[in-house]
N, C-alpha and C positions, 0 to 999 in steps of 0.2 A: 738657826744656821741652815740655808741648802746648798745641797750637797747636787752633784749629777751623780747619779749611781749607772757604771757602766751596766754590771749584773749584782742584783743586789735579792737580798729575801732575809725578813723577820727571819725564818727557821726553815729546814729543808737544803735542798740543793740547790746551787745559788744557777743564775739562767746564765748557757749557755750559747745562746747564739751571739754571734758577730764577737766572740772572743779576741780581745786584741792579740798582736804577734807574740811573743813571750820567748827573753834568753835567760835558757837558764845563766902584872903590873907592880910594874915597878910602881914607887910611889913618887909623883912629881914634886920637887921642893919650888916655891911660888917663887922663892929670892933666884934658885939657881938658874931660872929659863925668864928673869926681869925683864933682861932687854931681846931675850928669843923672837923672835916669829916674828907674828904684828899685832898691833898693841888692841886691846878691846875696845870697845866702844862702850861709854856709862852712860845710863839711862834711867831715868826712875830711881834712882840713890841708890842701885848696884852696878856691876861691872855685868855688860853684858858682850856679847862675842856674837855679829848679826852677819847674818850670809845674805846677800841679793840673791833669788833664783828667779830670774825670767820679772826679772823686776818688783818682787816681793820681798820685806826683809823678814828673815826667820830668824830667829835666837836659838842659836844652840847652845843646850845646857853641857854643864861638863858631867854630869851625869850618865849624859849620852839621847839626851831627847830633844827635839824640835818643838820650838813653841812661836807659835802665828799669833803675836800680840793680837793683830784687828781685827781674829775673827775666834778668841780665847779659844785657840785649839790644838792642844799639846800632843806629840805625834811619839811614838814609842815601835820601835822594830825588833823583832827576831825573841821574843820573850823567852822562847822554847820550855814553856812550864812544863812540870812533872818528867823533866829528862833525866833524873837522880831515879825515878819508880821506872824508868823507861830502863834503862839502863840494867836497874836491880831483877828486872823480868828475866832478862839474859845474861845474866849470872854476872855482872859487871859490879862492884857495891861501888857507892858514892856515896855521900852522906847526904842523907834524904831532906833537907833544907832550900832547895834549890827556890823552890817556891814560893814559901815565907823571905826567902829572903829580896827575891824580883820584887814582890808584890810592898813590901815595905819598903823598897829603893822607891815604886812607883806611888807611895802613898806620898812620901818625902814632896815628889813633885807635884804633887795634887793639892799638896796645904800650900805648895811654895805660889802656885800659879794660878789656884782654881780655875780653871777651866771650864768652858761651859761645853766642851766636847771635846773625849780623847778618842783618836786612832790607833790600834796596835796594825801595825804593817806586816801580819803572814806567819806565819811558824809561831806561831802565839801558844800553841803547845807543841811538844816534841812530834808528838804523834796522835794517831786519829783515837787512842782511849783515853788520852792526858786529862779532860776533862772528867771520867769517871772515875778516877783515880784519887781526884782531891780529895784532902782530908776536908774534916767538915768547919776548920776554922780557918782555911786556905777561899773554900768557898763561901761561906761569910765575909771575911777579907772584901774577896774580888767585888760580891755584892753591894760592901759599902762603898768599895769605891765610884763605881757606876751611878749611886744614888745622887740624884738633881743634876744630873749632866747628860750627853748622848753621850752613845760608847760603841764604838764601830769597829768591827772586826776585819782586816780584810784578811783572805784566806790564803796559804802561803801553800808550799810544794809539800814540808810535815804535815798541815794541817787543810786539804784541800775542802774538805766536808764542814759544812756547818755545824753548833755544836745544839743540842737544843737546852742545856742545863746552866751554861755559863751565861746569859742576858744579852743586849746589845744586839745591834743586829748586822749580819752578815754581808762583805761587798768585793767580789775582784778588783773590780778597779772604781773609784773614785775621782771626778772631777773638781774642782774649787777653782774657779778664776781661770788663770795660765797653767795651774797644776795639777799634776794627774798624782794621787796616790795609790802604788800599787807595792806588790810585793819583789816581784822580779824584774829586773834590770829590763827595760828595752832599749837605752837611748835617746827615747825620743825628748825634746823639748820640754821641759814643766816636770819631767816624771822624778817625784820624790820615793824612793825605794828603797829598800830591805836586800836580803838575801847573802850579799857576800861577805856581810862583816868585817867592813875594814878597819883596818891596824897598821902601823907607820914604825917605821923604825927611824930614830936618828943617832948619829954621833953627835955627843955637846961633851964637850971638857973633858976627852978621854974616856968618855961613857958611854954604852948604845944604850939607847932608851925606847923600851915598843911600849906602844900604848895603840888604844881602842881609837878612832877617829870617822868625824865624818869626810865623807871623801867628794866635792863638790868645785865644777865649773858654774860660769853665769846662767847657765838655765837646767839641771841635774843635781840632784844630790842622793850619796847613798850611805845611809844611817846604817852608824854603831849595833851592834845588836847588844841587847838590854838584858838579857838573862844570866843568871848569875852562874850558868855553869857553860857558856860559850866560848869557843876561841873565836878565831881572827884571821882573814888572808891580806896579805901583805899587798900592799898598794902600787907594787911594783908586780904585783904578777900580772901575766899578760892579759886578763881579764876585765883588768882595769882601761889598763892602752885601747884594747878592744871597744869597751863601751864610751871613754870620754874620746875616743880617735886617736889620740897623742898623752903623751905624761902634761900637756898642759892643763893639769888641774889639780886644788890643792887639800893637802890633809890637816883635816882642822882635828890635829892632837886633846884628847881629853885630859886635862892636868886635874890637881887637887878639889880648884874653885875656879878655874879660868879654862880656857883654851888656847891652843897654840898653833899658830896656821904656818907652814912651808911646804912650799912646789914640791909638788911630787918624782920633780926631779932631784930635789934634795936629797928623799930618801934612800935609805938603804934595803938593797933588795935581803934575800933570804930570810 
């Protein structure tokens, strides 16, 4: 697989010049949202849920991850590992699991799709010691999973520094075709991105239901974040309007085993 590496390095600080612009659950029941949203699209004898971006189809899991069937390259955002020991530094307790439990959602996907390259999209640890911190079957773990694949890190706003312990190698921004992968939202055309963790509110049957979602028009999309101790901004803040231009664009709700897509004017703010 090649890759256009905007700034890219094995290890060290990733280069600098010509930086592009940069801005900064309930449980879903499958019967009760049957005839919800829009209907999946089956492919390969499962139910798959494919977004066109700039003329690409992506499969989005309901797990919360991006997979590029024709170029095996499963795409993961917002990890934020080791934010339960982050946390615990500053006297905050959480139960220190956060990371076993990312890293085996992320294993789930890697037997589900084998991949022959994953991308984590940025805040891949909470912060710049998250990496020295892993326990030593956390970093086993992450090693096997890297094993016979590429594994690209891009570097997010938590995580701006490369790490030299965790493998794979380090990239701002990413090209692939029509699509840029990066971590922070710019707007532009192609850019697959991280950062703001979107989450949808809806009313169905007397019920508001939030859930995690990706949030995507015909050439943008902004993935779910993936870590197990993450919230969520709501698709109605202005942040969203700002980067797709208008609420025309829509939240592909993560249910059980499927996904659930309505206008983002459908949703519900707060």
């Amino acid at each position: 697989m090649t890759f256009s590496p905007v700034h890219s390095r094995e290890s060290g600080k990733p280069e600098r010049a010509g930086s592009p612009s940069q801005v900064g659950g309930s449980r879903l029941a499958h019967d009760e949202w049957r005839t919800s949203g829009k209907p999946d699209v089956r492919a390969r004898g499962r139910a798959e849920h494919v977004v066109a971006i700039c003329g690409i189809g992506l499969v989005t899991d309901p797990a919360g991850a991006l997979y590029w069937p024709d170029e095996g390259l499963l795409v993961v955002s917002d990890l934020h590992l080791e934010k339960g020991s982050s946390f615990a530094r500053r006297g905050v307790l959480l139960p220190p699991y956060d990371t076993a439990t990312t890293l085996a959602r992320l294993a789930r996907l890697i037997a589900t799709y084998a991949p022959r390259a994953v991308i984590a999209l940025g805040d891949n640890f909470h912060d710049g010691g998250g990496p020295a911190r892993l326990l030593d079957e956390d970093r086993a773990q992450l090693t096997a999973l890297q094993r016979g694949r590429d594994w690209i890190w891009i570097t997010g706003n938590h995580d701006p520094e490369p790490a030299d312990t965790i493998g794979g190698v380090f990239h701002e921004t990413l090209m692939r075709g029509p699509l840029t992968f990066r971590h922070l939202p710019t707007g532009a055309d192609g850019d697959i991105c991280g950062h703001l963790h979107p989450m949808a509110r809806i009313s169905h049957r007397g019920r508001v239901i939030s859930r995690a979602c990706f949030a995507a028009d015909a050439t943008r999309l902004v993935m779910p974040a993936f870590g197990a101790f993450t919230g969520g901004l709501n698709v109605r803040d202005a942040a969203f309007a700002d980067l797709f231009g208008t609420l025309a664009f829509t939240a592909h709700m993560l249910g059980e085993d499927r996904l659930y897509a309505f206008a983002a004017k459908r949703c519900l703010s707060g």
